[in-house]
C-alpha positions as CSV (number, residue, x, y, z in Angstrom):
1,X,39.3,121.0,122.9
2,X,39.1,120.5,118.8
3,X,42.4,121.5,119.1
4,X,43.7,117.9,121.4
5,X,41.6,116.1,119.0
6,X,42.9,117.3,116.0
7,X,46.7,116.9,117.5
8,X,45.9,113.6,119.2
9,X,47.6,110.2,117.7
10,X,45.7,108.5,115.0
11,X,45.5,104.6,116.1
12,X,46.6,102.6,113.2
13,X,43.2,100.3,112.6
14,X,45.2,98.8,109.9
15,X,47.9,97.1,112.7
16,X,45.4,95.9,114.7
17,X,43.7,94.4,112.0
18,X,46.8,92.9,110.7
19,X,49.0,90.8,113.2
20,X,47.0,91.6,116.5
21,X,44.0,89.8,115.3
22,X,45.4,86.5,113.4
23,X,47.5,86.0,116.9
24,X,44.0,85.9,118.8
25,X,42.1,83.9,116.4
26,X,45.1,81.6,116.5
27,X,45.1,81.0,119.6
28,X,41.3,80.8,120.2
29,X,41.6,78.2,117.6
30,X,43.8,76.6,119.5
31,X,41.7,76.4,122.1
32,X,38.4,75.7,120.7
33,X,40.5,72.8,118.9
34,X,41.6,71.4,122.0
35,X,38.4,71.0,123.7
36,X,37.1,69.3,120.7
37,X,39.9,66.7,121.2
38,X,39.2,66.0,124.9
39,X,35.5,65.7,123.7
40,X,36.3,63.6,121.2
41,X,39.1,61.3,123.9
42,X,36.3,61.4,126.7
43,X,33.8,59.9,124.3
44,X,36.3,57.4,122.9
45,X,37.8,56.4,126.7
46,X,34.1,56.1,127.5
47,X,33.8,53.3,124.8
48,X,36.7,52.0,125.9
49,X,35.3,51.8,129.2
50,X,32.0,50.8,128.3
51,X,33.3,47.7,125.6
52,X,31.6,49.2,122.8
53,X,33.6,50.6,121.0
54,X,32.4,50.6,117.5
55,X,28.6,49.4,118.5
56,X,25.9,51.1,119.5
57,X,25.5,52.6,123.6
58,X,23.9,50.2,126.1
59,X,22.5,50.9,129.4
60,X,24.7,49.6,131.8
61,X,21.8,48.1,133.9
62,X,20.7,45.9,131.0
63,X,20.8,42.1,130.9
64,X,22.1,42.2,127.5
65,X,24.9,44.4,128.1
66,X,28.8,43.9,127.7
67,X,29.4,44.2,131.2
68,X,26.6,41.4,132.1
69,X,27.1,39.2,129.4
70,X,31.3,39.4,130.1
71,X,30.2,38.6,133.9
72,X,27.6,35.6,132.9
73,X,31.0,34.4,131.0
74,X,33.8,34.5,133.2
75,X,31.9,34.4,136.7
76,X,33.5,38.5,137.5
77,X,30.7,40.4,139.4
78,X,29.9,43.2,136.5
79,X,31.1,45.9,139.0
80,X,34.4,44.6,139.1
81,X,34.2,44.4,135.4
82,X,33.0,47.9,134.8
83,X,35.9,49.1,137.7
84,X,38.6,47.6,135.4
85,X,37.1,49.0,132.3
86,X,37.0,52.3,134.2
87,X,40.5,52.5,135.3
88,X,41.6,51.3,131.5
89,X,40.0,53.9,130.2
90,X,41.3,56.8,132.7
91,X,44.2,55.7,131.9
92,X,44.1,56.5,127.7
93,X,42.1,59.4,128.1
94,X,44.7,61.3,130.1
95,X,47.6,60.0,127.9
96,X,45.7,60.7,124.5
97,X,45.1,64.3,126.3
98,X,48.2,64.9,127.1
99,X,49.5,64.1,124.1
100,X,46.7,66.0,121.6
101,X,47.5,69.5,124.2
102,X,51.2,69.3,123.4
103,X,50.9,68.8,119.7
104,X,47.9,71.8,119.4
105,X,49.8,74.2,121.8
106,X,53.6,73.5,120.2
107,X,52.0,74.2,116.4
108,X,50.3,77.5,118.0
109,X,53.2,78.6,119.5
110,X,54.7,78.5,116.3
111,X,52.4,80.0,114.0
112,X,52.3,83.0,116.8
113,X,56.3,83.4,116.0
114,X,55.6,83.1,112.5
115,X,53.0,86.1,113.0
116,X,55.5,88.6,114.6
117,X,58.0,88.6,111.9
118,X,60.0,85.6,113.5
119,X,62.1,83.7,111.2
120,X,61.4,80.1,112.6
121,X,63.4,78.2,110.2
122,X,66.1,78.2,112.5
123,X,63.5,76.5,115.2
124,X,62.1,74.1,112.7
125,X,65.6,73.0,111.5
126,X,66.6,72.7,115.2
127,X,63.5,71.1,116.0
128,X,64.3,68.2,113.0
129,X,67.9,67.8,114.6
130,X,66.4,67.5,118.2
131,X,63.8,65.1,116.5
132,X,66.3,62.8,114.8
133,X,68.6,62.8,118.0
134,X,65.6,61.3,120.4
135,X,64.8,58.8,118.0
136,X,67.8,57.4,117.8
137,X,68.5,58.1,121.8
138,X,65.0,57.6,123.4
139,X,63.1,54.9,120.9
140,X,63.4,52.7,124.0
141,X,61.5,55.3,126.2
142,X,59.3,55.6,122.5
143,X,58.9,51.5,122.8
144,X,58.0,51.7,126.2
145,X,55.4,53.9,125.4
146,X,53.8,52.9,122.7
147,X,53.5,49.0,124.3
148,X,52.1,50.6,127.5
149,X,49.2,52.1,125.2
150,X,48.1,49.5,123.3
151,X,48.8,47.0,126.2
152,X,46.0,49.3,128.1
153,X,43.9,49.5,124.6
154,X,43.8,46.1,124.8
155,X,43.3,44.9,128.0
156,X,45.9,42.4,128.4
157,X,46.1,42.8,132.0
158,X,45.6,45.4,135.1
159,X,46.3,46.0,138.6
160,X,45.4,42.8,140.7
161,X,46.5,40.0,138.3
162,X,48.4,37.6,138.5
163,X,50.7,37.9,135.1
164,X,53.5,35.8,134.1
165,X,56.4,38.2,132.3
166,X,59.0,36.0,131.9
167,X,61.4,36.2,135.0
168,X,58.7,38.2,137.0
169,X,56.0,36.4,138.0
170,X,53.0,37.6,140.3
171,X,50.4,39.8,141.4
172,X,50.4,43.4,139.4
173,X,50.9,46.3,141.8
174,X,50.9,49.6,139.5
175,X,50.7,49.7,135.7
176,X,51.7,52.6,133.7
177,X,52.5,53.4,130.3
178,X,56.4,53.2,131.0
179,X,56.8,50.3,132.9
180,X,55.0,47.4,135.3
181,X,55.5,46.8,138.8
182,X,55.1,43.3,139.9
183,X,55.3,41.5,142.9
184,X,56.3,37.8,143.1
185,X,55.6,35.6,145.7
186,X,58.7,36.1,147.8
187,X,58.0,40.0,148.2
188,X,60.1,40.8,145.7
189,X,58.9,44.1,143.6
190,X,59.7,43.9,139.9
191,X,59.8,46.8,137.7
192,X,59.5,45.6,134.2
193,X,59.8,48.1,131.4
194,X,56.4,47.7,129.0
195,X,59.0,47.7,125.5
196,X,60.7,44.8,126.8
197,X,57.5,42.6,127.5
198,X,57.3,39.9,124.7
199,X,54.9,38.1,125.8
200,X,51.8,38.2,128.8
201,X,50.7,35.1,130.4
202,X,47.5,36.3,132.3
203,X,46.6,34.0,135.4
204,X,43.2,35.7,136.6
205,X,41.7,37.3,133.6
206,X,38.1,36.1,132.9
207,X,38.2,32.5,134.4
208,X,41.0,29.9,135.4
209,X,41.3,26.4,135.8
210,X,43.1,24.2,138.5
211,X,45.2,21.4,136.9
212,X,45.9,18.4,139.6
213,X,48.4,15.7,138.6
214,X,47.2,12.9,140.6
215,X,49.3,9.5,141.6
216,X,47.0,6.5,141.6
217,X,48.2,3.2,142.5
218,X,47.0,0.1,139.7
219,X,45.1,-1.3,142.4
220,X,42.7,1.0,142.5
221,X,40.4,1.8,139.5
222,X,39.0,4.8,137.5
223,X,35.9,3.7,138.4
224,X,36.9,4.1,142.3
225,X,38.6,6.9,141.2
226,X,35.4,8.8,140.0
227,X,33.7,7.6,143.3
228,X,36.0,9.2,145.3
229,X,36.5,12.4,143.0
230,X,33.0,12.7,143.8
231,X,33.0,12.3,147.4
232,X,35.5,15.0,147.8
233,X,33.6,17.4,145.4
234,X,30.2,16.9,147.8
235,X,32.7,17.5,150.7
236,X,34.1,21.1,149.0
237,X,30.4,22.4,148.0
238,X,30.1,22.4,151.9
239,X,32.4,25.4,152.1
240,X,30.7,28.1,150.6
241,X,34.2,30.3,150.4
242,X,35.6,26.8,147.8
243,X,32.1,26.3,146.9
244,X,31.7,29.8,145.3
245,X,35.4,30.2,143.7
246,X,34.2,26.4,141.5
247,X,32.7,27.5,138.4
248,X,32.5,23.7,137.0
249,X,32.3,20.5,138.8
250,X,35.9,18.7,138.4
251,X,36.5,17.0,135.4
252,X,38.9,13.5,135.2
253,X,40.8,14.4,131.9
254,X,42.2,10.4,132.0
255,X,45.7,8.4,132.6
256,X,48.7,11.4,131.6
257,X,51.1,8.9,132.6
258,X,52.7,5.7,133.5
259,X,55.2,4.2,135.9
260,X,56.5,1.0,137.4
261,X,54.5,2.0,140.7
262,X,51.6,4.3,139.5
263,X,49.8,6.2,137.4
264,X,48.9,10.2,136.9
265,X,45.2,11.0,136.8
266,X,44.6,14.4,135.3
267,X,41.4,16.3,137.2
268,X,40.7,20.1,136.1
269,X,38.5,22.6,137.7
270,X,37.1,25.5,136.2
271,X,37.0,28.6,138.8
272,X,37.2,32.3,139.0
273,X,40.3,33.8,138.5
274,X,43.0,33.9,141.3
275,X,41.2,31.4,143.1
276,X,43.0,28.3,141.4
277,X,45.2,27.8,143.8
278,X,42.4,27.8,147.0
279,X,40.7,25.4,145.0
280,X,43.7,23.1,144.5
281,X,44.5,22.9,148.1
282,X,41.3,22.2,149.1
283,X,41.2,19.4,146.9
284,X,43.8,17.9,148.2
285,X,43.3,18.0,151.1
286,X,39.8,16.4,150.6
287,X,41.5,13.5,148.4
288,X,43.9,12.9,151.3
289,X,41.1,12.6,153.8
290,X,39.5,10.2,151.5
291,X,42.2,8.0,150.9
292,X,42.8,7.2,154.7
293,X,38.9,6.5,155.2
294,X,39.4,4.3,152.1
295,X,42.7,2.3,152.5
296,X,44.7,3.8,149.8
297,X,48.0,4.7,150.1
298,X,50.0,6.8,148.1
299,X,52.1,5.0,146.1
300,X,55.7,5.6,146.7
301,X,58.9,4.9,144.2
302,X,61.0,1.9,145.2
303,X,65.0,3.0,145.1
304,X,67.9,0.6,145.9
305,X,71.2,2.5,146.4
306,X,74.5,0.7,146.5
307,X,77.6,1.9,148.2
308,X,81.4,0.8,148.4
309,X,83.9,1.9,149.9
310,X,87.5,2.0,148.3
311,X,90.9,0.7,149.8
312,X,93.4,3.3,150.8
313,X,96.9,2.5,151.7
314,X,97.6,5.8,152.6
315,X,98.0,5.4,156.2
316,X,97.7,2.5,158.7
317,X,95.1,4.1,160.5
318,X,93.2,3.8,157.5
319,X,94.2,0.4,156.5
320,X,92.7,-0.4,159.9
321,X,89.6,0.7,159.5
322,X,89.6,-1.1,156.2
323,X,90.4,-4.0,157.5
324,X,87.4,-2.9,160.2
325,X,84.9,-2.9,157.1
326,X,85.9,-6.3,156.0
327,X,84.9,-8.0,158.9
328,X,81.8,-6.4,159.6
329,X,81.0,-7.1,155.8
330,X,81.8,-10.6,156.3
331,X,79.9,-10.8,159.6
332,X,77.1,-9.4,157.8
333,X,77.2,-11.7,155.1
334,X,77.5,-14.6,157.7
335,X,74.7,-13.5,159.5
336,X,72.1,-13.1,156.3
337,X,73.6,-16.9,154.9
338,X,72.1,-18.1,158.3
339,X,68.6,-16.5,157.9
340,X,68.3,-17.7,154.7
341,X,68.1,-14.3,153.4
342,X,69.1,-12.8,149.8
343,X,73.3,-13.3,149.4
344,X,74.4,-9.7,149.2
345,X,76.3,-8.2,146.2
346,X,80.3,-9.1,146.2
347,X,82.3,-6.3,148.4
348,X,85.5,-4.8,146.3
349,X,87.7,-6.9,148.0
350,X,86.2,-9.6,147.1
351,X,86.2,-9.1,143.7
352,X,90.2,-7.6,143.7
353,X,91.0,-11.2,145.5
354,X,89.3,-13.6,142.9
355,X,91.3,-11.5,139.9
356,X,94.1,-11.5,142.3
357,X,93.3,-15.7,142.7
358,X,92.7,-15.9,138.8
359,X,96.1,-14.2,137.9
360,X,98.2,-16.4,139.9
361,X,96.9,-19.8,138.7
362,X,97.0,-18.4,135.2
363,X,100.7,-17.6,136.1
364,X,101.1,-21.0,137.8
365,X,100.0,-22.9,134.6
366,X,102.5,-20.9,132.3
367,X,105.4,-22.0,134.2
């Protein structure tokens, strides 16, 4: 028995000591690191979700918080607001985590390498190249990115809203960090990259307004005007569906224009966002109804097109019909002289046989 132990392999303490140990504390650094990072994202995507980032916590069931006070400003029910915030914030918390998990394990991996002897110049050389050669061939994907996350950060618009993009215009069906998916109001899905997004027109974010262009004959007067903008406003309150999207009774902005037959009244509505257009319909169709009880009729533009037709000599057939023309334009003109009526314009005929007439006495008088 002393015999095996004294023969029995010495364990080198000093190895396991050596490389061993800084490879474990590495990566239970790495670890320990990387929940503190999701700590420190769930408390910041919390703030995010929340409003407050940078102030002080408020209960959520208080009347003075961001939710409620956001809701008593815009007319959103504060669980809609607090959904949106929510979904904001899911979304940069599992980006940032993402992100913080690749970077912490990457920079372990490495400094494990490093701790078995591995020369890791080669990989950090390499790693430069590959660096250099995605920034030059992804910085789109890089854009796309990087717009996505502070388009979120900022709240400039989420799934449900009506957005304006440029060419794609409609309601927001799925919004990543990559790209947009929008669909207009033909059907048509639109997938709009977030880098190439220069601008975001936001229809239904906090509160819109419903802009009416009005045509108003001279007869009748603002004052009338404001009577019957009244009337229709009493008849809309009765639908409680119109009544409830109105956040503001309508206001008469004035004249925005003038023509020979009437004039543009501006009237605005204040109302909840994506209900603009509900409101505007129902408007109308109250005005309309009003007019008819009341007389007025929409004033219409006055146009006075004049034709003629043009001799051809191609053919007989149509020197026929031309001839055709001539006396129905001459019976016409017969029968307006008799009633009295307005003498019509000259036909081209007419007018090529009185130069034709003028020609030959001018001739005439030369020789």
């Amino acid at each position: 028995m002393k015999t095996d132990l004294v023969t029995a392999p010495k364990i080198d303490w000093d190895f396991l000591l050596d490389a061993p140990l800084r490879i474990v504390i590495i990566i239970i650094g790495a670890i320990v690191l990387n929940v503190v990072m999701r700590l420190f994202i769930r408390r910041f995507s919390t703030a995010v979700a929340k409003g407050t980032v940078g102030s002080e916590k408020k209960a959520e069931n208080s009347k003075f918080s961001s939710s409620v006070m956001e809701s008593q400003r815009t007319g959103i029910e504060p669980t809609v607001i607090r959904e949106r915030r929510a979904q904001r914030a899911k979304t940069v918390g599992r980006m940032l985590s993402s992100v913080a998990t690749i970077i912490i394990s990457v920079i372990a991996i490495l400094m494990v390498l490093d701790q078995l002897n591995f020369n890791i110049a080669p990989i950090l050389a390499s790693a430069g190249i590959v660096g250099v050669a995605l920034a030059f061939g992804a910085q789109e994907l890089v854009k796309d990115y990087l717009s996505g996350f502070f388009m979120v950060i900022e709240d400039q618009y989420g799934i449900g809203d009506t957005v304006d993009l440029g060419e794609a215009v409609g309601e927001v069906e799925d919004f990543g960090l990559r790209k947009t998916a929008v669909r207009d109001l033909t059907g048509t899905l639109w997938h709009v990259r977030n880098g190439e997004i220069m601008r975001v027109g936001n229809l239904s974010q906090g509160w819109a307004r419903a802009v009416l262009e009005i045509p108003v004959n001279y007869s009748t007067s603002m004052d009338t005007y404001r009577e019957i903008t009244e009337t229709v406003t009493a008849e809309m309150a009765k639908d409680t569906e119109v009544a409830s999207a109105m956040l503001e009774l309508p206001e008469i902005a004035g004249v925005q224009s003038l023509s020979a037959e009437y004039r543009v009244i501006r009237t605005m509505i204040k109302t909840k966002p994506n209900l603009q257009w509900m409101v505007e319909r129902a408007f109308r169709a109250e005005l309309t109804n009003e007019f008819d009880r009341r007389g007025i009729t929409i004033p219409i533009i006055q146009e006075t097109v004049l034709r003629t037709l043009p001799r051809s000599t191609e053919s007989p057939e149509s020197t026929i019909d031309a001839d055709a023309d001539d006396q129905a334009r001459a019976t016409h003109v017969t029968r307006r002289t008799k009633d009295h009526g307005p003498s019509p314009l000259p036909s081209d005929d007419e007018i090529r046989s009185t130069a034709d007439e003028a020609g030959t006495d001018t001739s005439d008088r030369e020789s």
